[in-house]
C-alpha positions in Angstrom: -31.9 21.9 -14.8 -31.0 24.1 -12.0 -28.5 27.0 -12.0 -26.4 24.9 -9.6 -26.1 21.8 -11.6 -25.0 24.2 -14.9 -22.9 25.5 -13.0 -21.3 22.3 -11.8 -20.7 20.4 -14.7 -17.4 22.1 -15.5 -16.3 21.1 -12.7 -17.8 17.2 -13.1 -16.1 17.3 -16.4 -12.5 19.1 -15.2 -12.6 16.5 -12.8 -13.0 13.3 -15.5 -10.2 15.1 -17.8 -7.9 14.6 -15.0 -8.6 11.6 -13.7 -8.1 10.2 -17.1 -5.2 11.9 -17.7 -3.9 11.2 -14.9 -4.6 7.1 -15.5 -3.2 7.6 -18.7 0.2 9.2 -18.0 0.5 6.4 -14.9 -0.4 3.6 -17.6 2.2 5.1 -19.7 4.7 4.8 -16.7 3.8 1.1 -16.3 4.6 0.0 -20.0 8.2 1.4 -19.3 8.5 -0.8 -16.1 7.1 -3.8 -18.2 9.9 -6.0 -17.6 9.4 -6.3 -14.2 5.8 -8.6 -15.3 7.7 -11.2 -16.4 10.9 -11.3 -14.5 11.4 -14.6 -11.5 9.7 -14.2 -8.8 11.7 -13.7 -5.6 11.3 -14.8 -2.3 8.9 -12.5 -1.4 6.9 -13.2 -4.0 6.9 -16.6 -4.7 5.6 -17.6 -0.9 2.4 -15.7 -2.0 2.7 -17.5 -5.6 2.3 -20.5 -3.9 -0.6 -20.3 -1.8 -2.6 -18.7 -4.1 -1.7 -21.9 -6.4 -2.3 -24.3 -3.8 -4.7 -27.0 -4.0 -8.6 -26.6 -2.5 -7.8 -29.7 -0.2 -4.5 -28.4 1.7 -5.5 -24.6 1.2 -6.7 -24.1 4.6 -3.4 -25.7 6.3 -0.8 -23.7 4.0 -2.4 -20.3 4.9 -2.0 -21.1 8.4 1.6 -20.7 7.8 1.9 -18.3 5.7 4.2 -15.2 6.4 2.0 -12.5 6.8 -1.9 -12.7 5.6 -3.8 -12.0 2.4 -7.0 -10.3 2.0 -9.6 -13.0 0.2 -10.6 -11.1 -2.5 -7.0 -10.3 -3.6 -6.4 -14.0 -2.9 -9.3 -14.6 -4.9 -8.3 -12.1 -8.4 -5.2 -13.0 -8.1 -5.7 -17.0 -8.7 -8.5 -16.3 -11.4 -6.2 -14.4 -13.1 -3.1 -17.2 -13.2 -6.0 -20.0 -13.9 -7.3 -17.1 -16.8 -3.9 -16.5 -18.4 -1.8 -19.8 -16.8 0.7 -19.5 -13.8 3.0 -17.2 -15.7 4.7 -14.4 -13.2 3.3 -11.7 -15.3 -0.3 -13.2 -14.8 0.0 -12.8 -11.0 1.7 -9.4 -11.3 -1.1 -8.5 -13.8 -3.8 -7.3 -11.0 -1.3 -5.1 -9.1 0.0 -3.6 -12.7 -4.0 -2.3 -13.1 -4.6 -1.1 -9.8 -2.2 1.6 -10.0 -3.5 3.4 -12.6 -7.0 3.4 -11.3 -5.8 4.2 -7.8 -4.6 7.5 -9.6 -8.0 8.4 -10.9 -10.2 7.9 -7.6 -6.7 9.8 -5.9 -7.8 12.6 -8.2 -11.7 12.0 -7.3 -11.6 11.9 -3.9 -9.0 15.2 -3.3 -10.9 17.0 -6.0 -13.7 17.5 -3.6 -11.6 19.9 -1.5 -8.8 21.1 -4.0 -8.4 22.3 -7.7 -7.5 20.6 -10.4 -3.9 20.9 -10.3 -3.9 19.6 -6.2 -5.7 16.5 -7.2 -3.2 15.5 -9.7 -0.8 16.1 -7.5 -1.8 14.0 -5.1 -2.2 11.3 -7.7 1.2 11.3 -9.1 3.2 12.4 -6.0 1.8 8.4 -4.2 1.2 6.7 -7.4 4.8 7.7 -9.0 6.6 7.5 -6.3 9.7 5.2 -6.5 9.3 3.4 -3.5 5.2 2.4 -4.3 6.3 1.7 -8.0 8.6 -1.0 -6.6 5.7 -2.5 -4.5 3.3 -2.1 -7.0 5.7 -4.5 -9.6 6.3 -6.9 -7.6 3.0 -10.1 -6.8 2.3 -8.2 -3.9 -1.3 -7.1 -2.3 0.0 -2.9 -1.1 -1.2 -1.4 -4.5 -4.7 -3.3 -4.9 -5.1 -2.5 -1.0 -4.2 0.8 -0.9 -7.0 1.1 -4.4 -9.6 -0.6 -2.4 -9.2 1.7 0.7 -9.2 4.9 -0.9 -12.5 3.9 -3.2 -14.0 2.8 0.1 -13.3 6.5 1.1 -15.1 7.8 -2.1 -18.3 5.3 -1.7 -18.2 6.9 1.6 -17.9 10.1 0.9 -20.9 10.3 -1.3 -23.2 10.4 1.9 -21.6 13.4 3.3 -22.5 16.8 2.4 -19.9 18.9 1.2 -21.3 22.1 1.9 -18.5 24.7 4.0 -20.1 28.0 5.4 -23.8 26.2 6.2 -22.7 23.6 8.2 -20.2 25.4 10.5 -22.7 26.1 12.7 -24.9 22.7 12.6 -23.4 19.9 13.0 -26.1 17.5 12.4 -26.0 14.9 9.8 -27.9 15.4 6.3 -28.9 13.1 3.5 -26.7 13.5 0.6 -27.9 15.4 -2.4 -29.1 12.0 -3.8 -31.7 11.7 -1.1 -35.4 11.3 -1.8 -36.7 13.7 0.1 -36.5 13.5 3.8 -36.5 9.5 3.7 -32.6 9.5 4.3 -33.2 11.0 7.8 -36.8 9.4 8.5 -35.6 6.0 7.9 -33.5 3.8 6.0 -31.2 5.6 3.0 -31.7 2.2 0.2 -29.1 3.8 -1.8 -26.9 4.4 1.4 -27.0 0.5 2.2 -26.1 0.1 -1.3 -22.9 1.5 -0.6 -22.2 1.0 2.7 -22.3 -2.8 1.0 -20.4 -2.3 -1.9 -17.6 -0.3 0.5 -17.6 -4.0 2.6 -17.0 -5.8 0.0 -14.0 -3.5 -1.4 -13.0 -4.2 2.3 -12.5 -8.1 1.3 -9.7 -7.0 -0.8 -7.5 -5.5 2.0 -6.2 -6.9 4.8 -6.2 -3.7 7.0 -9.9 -2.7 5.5 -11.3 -3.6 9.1 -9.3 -0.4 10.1 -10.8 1.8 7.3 -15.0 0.6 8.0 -15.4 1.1 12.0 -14.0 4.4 12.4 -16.3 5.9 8.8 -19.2 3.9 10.4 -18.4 5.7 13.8 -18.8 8.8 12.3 -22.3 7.6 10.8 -23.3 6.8 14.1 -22.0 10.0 15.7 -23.7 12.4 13.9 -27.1 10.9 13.5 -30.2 11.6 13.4 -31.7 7.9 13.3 -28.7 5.9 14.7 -30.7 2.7 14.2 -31.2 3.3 10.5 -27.8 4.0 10.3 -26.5 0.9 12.4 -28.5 -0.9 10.0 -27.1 1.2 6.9 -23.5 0.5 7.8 -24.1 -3.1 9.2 -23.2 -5.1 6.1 -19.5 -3.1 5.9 -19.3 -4.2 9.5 -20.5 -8.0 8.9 -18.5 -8.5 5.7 -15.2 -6.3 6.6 -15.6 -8.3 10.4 -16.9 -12.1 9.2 -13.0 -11.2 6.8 -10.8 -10.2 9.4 -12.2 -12.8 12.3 -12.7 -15.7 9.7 -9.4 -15.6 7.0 -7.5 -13.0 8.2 -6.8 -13.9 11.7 -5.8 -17.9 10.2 -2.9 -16.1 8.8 -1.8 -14.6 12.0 1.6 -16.9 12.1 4.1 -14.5 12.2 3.2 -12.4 14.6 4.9 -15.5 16.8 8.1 -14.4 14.8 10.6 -11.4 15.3 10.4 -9.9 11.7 7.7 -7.4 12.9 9.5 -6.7 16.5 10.9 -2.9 15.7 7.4 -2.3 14.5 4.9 -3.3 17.5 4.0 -1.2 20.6 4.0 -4.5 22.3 6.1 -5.4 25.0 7.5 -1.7 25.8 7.3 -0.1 28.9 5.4 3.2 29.2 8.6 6.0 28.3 9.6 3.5 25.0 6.0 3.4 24.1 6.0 7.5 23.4 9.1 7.5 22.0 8.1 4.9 19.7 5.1 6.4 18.9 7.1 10.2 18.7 9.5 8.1 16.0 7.1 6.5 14.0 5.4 10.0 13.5 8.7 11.7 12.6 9.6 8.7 10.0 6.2 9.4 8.6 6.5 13.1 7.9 10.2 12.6 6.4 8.6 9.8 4.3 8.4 10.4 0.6 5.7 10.9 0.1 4.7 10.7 4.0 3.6 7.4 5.2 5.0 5.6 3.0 7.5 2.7 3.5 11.1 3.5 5.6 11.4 -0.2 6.7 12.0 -2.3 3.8 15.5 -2.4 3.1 14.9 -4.6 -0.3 12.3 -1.7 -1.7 13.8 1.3 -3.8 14.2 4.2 -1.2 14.5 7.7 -3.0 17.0 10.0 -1.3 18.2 13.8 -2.8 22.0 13.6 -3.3 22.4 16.9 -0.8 25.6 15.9 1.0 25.6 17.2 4.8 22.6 19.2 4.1 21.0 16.1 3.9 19.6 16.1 7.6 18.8 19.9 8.0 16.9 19.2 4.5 14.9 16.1 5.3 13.6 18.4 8.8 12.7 21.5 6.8 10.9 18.9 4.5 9.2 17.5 8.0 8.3 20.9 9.2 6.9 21.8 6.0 4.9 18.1 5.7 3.8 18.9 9.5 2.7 22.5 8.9 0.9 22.0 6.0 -1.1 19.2 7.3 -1.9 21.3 10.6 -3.2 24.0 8.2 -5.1 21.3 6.2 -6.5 19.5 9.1 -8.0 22.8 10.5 -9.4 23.6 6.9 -10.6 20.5 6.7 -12.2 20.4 10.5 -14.8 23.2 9.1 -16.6 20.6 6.4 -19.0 17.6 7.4 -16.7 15.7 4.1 -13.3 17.0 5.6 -14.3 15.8 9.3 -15.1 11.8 7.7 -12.0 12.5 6.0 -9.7 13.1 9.1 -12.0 10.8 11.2 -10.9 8.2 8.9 -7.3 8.6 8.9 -6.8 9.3 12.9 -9.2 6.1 13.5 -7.5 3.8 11.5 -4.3 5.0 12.5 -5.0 4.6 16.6 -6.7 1.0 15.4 -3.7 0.1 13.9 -1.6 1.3 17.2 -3.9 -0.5 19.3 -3.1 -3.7 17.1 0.7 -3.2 17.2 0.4 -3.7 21.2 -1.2 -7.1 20.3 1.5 -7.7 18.1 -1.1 -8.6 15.4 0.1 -5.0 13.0 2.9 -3.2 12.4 2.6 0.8 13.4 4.5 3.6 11.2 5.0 4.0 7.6 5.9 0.5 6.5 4.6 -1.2 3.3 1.5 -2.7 4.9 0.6 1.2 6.1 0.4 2.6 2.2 -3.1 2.2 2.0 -3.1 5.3 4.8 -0.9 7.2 2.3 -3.5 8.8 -0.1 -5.2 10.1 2.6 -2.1 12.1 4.5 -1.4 13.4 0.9 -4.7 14.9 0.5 -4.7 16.6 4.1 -1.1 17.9 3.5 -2.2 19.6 -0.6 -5.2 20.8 1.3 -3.0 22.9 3.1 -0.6 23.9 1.1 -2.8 25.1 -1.8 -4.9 26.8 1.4 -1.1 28.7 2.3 -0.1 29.2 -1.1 -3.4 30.6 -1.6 -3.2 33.0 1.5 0.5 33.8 0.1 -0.9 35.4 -3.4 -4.0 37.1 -2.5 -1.5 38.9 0.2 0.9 39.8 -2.2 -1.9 40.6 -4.7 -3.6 43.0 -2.2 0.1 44.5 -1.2 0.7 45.5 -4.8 -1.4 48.6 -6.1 -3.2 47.6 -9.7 -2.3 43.8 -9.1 -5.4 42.4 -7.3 -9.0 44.3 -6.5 -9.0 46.1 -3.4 -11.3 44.8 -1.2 -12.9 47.1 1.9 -14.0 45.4 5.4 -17.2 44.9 4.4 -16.2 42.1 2.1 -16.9 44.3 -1.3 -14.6 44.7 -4.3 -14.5 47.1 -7.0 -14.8 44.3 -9.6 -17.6 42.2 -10.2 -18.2 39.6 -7.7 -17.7 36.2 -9.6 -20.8 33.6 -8.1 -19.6 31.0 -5.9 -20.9 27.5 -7.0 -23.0 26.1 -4.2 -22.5 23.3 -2.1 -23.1 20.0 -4.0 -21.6 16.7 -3.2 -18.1 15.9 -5.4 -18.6 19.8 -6.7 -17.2 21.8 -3.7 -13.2 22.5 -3.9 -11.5 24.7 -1.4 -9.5 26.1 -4.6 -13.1 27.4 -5.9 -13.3 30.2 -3.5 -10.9 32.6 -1.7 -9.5 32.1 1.4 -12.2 34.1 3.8 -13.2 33.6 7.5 -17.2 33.1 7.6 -18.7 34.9 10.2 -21.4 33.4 12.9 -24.2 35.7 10.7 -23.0 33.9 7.7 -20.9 37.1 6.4 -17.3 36.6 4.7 -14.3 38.4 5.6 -11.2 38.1 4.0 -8.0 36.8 5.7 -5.7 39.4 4.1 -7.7 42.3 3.5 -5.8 45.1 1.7 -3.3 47.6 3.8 -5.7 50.2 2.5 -8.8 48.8 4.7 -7.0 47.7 7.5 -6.6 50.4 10.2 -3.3 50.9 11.4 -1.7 48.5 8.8 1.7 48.9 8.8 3.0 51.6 6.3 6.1 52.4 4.6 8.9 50.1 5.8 7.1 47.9 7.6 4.6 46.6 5.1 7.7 46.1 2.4 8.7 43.9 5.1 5.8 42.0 5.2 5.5 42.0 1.9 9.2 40.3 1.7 8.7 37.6 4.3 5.4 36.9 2.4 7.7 36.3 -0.6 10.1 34.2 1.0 7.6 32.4 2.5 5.7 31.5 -0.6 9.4 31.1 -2.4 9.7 28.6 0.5 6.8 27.0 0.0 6.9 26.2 -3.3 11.0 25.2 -3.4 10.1 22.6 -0.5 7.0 21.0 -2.9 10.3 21.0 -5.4 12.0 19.1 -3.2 9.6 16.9 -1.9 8.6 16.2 -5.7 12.7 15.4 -5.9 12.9 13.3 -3.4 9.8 11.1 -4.2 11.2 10.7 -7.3 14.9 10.6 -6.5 14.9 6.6 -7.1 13.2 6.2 -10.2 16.4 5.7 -12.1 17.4 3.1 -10.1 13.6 1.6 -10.3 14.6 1.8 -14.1 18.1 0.1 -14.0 16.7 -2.4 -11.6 14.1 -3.6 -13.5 15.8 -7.1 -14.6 18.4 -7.3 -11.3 18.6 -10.3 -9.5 16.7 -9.6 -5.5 17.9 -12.7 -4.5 16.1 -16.0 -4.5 14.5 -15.7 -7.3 16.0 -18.8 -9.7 13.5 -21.0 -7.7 12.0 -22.2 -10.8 15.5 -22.6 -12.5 16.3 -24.8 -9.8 13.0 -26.9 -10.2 13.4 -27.5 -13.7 17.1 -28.6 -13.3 15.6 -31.2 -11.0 13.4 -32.5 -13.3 15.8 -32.8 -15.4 18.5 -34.5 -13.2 16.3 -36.9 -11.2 15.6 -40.7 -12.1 12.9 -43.0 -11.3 14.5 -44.3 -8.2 16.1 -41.2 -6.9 14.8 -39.2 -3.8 14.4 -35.5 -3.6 15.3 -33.2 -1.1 15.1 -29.7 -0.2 16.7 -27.9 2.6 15.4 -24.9 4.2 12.3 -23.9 6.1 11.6 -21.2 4.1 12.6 -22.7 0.8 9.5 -25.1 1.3 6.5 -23.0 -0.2 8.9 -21.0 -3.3 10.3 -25.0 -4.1 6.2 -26.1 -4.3 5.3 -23.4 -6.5 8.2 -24.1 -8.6 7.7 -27.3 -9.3 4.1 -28.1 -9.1 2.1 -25.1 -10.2 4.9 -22.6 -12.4 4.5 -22.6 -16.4 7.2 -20.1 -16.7 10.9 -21.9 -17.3 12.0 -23.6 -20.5 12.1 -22.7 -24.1 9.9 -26.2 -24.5 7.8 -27.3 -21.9 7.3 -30.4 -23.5 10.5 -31.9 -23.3 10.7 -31.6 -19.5 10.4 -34.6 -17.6 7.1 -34.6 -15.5 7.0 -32.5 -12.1 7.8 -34.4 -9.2 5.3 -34.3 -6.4 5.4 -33.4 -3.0 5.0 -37.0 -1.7 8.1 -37.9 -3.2 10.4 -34.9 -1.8 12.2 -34.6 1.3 11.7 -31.2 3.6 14.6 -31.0 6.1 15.4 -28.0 8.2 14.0 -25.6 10.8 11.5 -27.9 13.0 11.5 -30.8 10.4 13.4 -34.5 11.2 17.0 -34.9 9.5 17.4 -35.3 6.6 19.5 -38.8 7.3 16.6 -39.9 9.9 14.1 -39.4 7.0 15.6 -41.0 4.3 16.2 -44.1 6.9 12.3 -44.3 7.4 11.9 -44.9 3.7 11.0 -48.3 2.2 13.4 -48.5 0.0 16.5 -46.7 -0.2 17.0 -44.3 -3.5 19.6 -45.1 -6.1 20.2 -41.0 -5.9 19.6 -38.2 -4.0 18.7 -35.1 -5.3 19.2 -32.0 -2.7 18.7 -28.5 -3.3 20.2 -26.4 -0.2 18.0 -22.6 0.1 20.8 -20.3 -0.4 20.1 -18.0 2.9 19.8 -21.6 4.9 23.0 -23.0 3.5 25.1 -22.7 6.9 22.3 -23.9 9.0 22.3 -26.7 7.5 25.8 -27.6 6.8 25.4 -30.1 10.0 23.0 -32.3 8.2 24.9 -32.6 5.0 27.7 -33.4 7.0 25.7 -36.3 8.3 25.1 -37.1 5.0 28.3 -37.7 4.0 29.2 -39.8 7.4 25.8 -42.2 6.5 28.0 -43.1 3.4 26.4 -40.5 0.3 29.2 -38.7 -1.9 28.8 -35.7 -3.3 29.1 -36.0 -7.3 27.8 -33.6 -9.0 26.7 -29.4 -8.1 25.0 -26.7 -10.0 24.7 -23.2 -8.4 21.6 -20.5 -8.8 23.0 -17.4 -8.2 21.6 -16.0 -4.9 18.9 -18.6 -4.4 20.9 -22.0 -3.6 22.8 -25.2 -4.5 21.2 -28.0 -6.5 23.8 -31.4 -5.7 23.4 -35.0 -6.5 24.7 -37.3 -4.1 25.3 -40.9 -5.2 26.2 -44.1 -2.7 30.1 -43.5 -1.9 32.4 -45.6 -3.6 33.8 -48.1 -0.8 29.4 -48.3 0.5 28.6 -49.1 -3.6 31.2 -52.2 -3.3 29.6 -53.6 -0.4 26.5 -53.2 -1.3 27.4 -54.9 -4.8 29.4 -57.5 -3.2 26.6 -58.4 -0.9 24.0 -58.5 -3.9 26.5 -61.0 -5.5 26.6 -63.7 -2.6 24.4 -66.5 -3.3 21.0 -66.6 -1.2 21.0 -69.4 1.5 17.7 -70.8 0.6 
């Protein structure tokens, strides 16, 4: 065993303690939010509930109209696991539960190549504890499996790029990765490169946006060679798979971008000066986010905001400036290592990908809940350069202060003994593992803040108390705006807590099904009013086993043959229950809550074609379940005229 490799297994196992502590202490967090497995679904949810649950024959037709689009692999999890455990909420919740937790350990394994310890976990708890993705992570929803998927793409990725700092500074040619046999991975085809390249394609079946991720880390590939045909061929089946998904299943689910929901979010449609402001807004919402990127659109999510009165603005711009700064400082750190380039290659290619596609009105642009899988990313290039300043902060300070810190000359030697530098091995390198020096072209280091002592004409006296305050303050800066940003990712978590069984709205769906099933007779007619109340009022009643105390006393589920849709581009309700057979003795109508005034005409019409409402029950904040019988004065007739004796 090498010198190198002893001396990296510290490190190797620092990095496991973390990431399972930090899965732990997320897990932990998760078991207090476990009421929000089981709660109703709401509308947001139970769309998705029901395509996953539909039928192999009509499958292909529903996700044409679905609201936005699923990735087929979470499509595919999330139906095993409600066919595994039955069609419980908490079963489809389940996958989204365990992502979260393993999100926070590849977090930790990804930033760990460029940070210490303490960054990495950082970065792990400051995305995956955050109020707002806690809220989208509870809920059957595809953001927290998405954003997992993306990040361990990044890893796979990662692997292949060496991580060494000072060597490659002045080559920029591509390497094969420690892992390499011998000069093969630059000869010819990398076997174990293909391997992942493959298995990163196939994480990209389990997000929607992977497309985004794979063509800008297999332009990189391509850019740096040597070999570009091995390495076309290396990264083609991430291209195939992550291309066959987005062309093939994701694109069928391309409905709403006919809709408006999206509008605020597209470039499309905006003339030259409104396309840079938008883009100039999207960018500021996404440095004020908490953590940055994440979701400021959603007015349904949990949005954490620090109780600071008027300061309010002149706090959330300091936190901006402080989000911008350190990023610029991390992006520069991170420009001088092949690992650190993929790294922001990856995050300023998907992001112009996913600007391009907002000016097809096929993606949203900015920091909205189908952008968190970006999140993890701007995290790591921000703690990058903030431990980097922070860093910078104390070794100035040290120097500043006789008997604090080794004095250091301008050849780079110190009076203590020099402590090796671990070399540059893939996963091993941090930027916490070595001090913050400038490398010279000959390879030589020299430090950033040598002491006053070795630099000629330092400042003396006055002066360099001066500089030694502002350093202060700055690093007292520093560290009280990571306070505050801390605060305000977390500001919300009490109300995540004390929301955890409220009513969203919509989400007594199944309630309403049930009472249906219980209310209807053999010869009465179902109908359900709404266009969007259509694909929650299918799950409800054909697919749901959550409800009542004893399934087996329910009457059985009524199909969708013999239910009514009315509303939106759908005939009247009158004109449809005209076109039947044979009129119903009843009619059983449940009225979507949100929908209720749209379609006041048609009940209305209702009434006039002689039906009488007789009976209501209301579901708080989801809609109005009524059975309508044959008006008194239309019942006489119709008796009277059943009571005539026939002609023949």
């Amino acid at each position: 065993m090498t010198d190198a490799a002893v001396r990296l297994r510290p490190a190797r196992r620092a990095t496991a303690l973390a990431a399972v502590g930090v899965a732990v202490v997320i897990a932990g967090v998760l078991g207090l939010l476990q009421a929000y497995l089981s709660r109703p679904f709401w509308y947001d949810e139970i769309w998705r509930a029901h395509v996953v649950s539909e039928p192999a024959r009509s499958l292909w037709a529903e996700l044409a109209v679905a609201n936005t689009p699923s990735a087929l692999g979470w499509f595919g999890l999330t139906r095993l696991s409600g066919d595994v455990f039955g069609w419980h909420s908490w079963a489809l919740r389940l996958p989204g539960f365990v992502a979260v937790p393993l999100l926070g350990t590849v977090i930790v394994i990804v930033a760990r190549r460029f940070t210490g310890v303490t960054a990495a976990v950082a970065a792990a708890c400051w995305v995956c504890l955050n109020s707002t993705f806690l809220d989208l992570a509870t809920q059957l929803k595809p953001y927290a499996l998405e954003t997992l998927a993306a990040t361990a793409i990044l890893a796979l990725w990662m692997v292949d790029s060496p991580s060494d700092h000072a060597g490659e500074r002045a080559s920029r040619t591509y390497r094969p990765s420690a892992g390499s046999a011998g000069s093969a991975g630059s000869a010819g085809l990398d076997k174990g490169r293909l391997v992942r390249r493959a298995a990163a394609g196939v994480l990209a079946l389990f997000a929607v946006p992977g497309i985004f991720l794979i063509v800008p880390l297999a332009a990189v590939d391509l850019w740096r060679g040597p070999r570009r045909r091995w390495r076309l061929l290396e990264c083609s089946p991430a291209l195939v798979l992550a291309g066959l998904h987005t062309v093939v299943f994701v694109a069928h689910q391309s409905s709403q971008r006919n809709g408006v929901y999206w509008d605020r979010q597209f470039l499309a449609g905006r003339g030259p000066l409104d396309a840079i402001r938008f883009v100039a807004d999207q960018l500021r919402l996404t440095l004020t986010g908490s953590p940055p990127g994440m979701d400021r659109f959603d007015p349904s999510l949990v949005h954490g905001a620090l109780p600071l009165g008027s300061l309010g603005p002149w706090v959330a711009v300091l936190l901006g400036l402080v989000i911008a700064g350190t990023g610029a400082v991390g992006g520069w750190t991170l420009a001088g290592r092949p690992d650190g380039r993929l790294l922001l290659a990856a995050l300023a290619g998907t992001e112009l990908m996913m600007l391009a596609a907002s000016a097809g009105r096929y993606w949203p642009f900015g920091p909205t809940r189908t952008n968190a899988f970006v999140v993890p990313m701007l995290i790591v290039v921000v703690l990058v350069g903030a431990e980097w300043v922070l860093r910078w902060l104390v070794l100035f300070l040290g120097q500043q202060s006789p008997g604090k810190a080794p004095q250091i000359d301008a050849e780079g030697s110190s009076g203590a003994d020099p402590t090796p530098t671990p070399e540059s091995i893939v996963i091993s390198r941090s930027l916490s593992e070595f001090s913050p020096l400038l490398h010279a072209p000959d390879g030589s280091a020299r430090p950033l803040a040598p002491s006053a002592a070795a630099r000629p004409g330092a400042p003396a006296g006055g002066r360099a108390l001066i500089a030694v305050a502002l350093v202060a303050v700055a690093l007292v800066g520093l560290v009280g705006s990571g306070g505050l940003l801390a605060g305000n990712s977390l500001a919300g978590s009490r109300l995540l807590w004390d929301h955890r069984d409220r009513m969203r709205g919509l989400d007594l769906m199944v309630d309403a099904a049930i009472a249906t099933r219980q209310v209807a007779g053999p010869d009465d007619v179902v109908a359900v009013g709404g266009r969007l109340a259509r694909p929650g009022w299918l799950y409800a009643m054909e697919a749901s086993a959550d409800g009542s105390r004893d399934p087996s006393a329910l009457p059985p589920r009524i199909s969708r043959a013999e239910t009514i849709f009315f509303g939106g581009s759908m005939p009247p309700l009158t004109a449809q229950i005209a076109g039947r057979p044979s009129q119903p003795r009843h009619l059983i109508v449940f009225v979507f809550d949100i929908e209720q005034r749209d379609l006041s005409g048609q009940l209305a019409a209702l009434t006039r074609a002689g039906w009488c409402a007789n009976r209501s029950w209301t579901f708080r904040l989801t809609g109005t379940l009524t059975r309508y019988d044959r008006c008194a004065q239309d019942a006489a007739s119709v008796t009277a005229q059943d009571a005539r004796p026939s002609q023949h």
